[in-house]
C-alpha positions in Angstrom: -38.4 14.6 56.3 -37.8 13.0 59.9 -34.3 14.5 59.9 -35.8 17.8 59.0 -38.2 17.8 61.8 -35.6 16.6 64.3 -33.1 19.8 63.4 -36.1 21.7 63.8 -37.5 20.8 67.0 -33.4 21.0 67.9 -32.8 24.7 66.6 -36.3 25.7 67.9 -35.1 24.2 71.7 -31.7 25.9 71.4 -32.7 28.8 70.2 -35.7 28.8 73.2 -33.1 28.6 75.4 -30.3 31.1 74.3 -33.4 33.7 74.6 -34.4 32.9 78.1 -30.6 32.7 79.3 -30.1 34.4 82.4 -33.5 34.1 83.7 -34.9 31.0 85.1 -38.8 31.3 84.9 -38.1 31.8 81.4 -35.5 28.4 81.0 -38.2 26.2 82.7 -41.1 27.6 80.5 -38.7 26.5 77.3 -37.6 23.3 78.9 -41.3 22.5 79.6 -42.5 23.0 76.2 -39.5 21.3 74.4 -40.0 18.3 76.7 -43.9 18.5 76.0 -42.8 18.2 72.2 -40.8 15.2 72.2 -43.5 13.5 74.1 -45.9 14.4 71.4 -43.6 13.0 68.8 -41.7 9.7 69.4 -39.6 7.8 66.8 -40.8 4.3 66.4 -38.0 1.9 66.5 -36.0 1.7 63.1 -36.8 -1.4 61.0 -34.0 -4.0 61.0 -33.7 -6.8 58.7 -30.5 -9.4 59.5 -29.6 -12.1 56.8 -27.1 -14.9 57.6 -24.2 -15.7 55.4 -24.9 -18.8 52.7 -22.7 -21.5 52.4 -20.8 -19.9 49.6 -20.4 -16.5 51.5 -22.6 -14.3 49.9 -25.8 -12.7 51.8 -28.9 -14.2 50.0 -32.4 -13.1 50.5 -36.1 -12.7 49.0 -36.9 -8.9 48.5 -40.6 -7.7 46.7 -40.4 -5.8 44.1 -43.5 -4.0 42.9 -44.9 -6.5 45.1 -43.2 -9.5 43.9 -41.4 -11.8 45.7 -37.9 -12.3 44.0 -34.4 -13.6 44.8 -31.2 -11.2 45.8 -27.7 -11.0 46.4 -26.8 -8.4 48.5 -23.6 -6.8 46.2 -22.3 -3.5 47.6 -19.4 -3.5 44.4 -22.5 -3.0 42.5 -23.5 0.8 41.8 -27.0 -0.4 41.7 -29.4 -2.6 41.8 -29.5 -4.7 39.0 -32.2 -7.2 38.0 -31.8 -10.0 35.2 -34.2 -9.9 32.0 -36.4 -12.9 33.2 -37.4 -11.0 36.5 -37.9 -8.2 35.3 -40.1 -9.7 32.9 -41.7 -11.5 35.7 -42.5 -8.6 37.5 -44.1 -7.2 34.8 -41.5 -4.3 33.6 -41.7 -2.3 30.6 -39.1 -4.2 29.0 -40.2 -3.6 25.3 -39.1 0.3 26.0 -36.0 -0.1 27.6 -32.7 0.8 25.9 -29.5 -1.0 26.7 -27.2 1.6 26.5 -25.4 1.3 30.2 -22.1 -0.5 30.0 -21.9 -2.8 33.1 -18.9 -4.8 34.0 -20.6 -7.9 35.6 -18.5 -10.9 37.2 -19.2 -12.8 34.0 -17.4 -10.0 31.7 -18.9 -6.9 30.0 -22.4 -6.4 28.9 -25.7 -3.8 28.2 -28.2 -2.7 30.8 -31.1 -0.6 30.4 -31.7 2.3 32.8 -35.4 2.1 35.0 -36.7 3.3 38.3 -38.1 0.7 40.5 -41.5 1.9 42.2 -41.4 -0.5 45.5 -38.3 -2.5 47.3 -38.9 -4.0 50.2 -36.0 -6.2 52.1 -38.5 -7.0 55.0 -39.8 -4.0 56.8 -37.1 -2.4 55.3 -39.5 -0.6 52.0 -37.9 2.1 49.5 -39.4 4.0 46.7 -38.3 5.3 43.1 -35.3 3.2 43.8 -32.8 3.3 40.5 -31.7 0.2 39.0 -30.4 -1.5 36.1 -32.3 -4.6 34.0 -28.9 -6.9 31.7 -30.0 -8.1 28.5 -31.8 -11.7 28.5 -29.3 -14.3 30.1 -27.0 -12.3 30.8 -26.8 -12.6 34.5 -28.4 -15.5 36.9 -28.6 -13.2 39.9 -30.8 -10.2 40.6 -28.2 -8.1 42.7 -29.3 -5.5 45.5 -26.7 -2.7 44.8 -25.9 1.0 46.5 -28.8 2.5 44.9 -30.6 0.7 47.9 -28.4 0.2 50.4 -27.2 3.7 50.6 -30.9 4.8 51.2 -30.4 3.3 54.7 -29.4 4.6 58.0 -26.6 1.8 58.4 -25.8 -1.4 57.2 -22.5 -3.8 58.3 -21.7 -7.5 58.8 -20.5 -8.7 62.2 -19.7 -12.0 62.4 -21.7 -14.5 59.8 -25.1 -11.6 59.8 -25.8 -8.7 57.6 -27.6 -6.5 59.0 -29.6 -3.4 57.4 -31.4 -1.0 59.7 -33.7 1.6 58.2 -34.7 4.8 59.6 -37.2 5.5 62.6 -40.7 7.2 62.0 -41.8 9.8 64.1 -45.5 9.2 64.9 -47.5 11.4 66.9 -48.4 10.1 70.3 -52.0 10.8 69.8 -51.9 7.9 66.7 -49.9 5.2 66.9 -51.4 3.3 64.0 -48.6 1.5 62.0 -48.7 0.6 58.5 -48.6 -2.9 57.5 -45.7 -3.6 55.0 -45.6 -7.1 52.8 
């Protein structure tokens, strides 16, 4: 949506100003009310989450799901998120209906995951809805993985360094309200 209203705002500038080409009155009029727009509409910054390497290389971090705190890997050879049994079960997932029918090659061999759409992700202030994932049968895995079904919802991510970091993409708010929504 904030994409969409940027191209817009863009196209409806451009176009303002291929119409009053050649006459100046007209180019300062267009300027004007293209300048007044952006002022009515700012991007707040984008949300940025950094995580430092752990001792055995891997990118570790608490995430909520459906509002509940839970331990991640960040894995981005992994298609998708993927949770284990016992958190899912934890956070109170519909695991009685799922069917393991999804053949997942995990880095302790081959197994079954069940298809199911998270409704919350947060990774800070970093928060994504209706985001895909994938639950393993009971013991099957030890660690909940935070996958390309997440990751790829974000403006940018890259490690530099010993830091991961994630960056989300800016709001655009109105300059009239400037009231921000707290995120757990």
């Amino acid at each position: 949506m904030i994409r969409f209203l940027l191209v817009l705002i863009t196209l409806a500038g451009t176009a303002g100003a291929v119409v009053a080409y050649g006459d100046p009155d007209q180019i300062a009029r267009a300027s004007h009310k293209v300048s007044h727009i952006f002022r009515a509409q700012t991007a707040t910054p984008a949300p940025a989450v950094q995580i430092q390497r752990g001792q055995g290389g891997e990118f570790a971090l608490r995430a909520k799901i459906n509002g509940v705190a839970t331990p991640m890997v960040i894995d981005t050879g992994a298609t998708s998120v993927v949770l284990t049994w016992e958190t899912a079960k934890a956070i109170g997932l519909p695991l009685e209906m799922l069917e393991y029918d999804v053949d997942l090659e995990t880095a302790g061999g081959h197994t079954k995951a069940a298809r199911l759409t998270i409704d919350r992700l947060a990774v800070g202030h970093l928060v994504e809805k209706s985001v895909p994932a994938l639950v393993v049968q009971r013991g099957q895995m030890k660690t909940n993985l935070l996958g390309m079904s997440f990751l790829d919802r974000l403006e940018s991510w890259g490690v530099r360094s010993d830091t991961l970091m994630l960056t989300g993409y800016p709001e655009l708010q109105s300059s009239h309200r400037r009231s921000r929504t707290a995120v757990d």
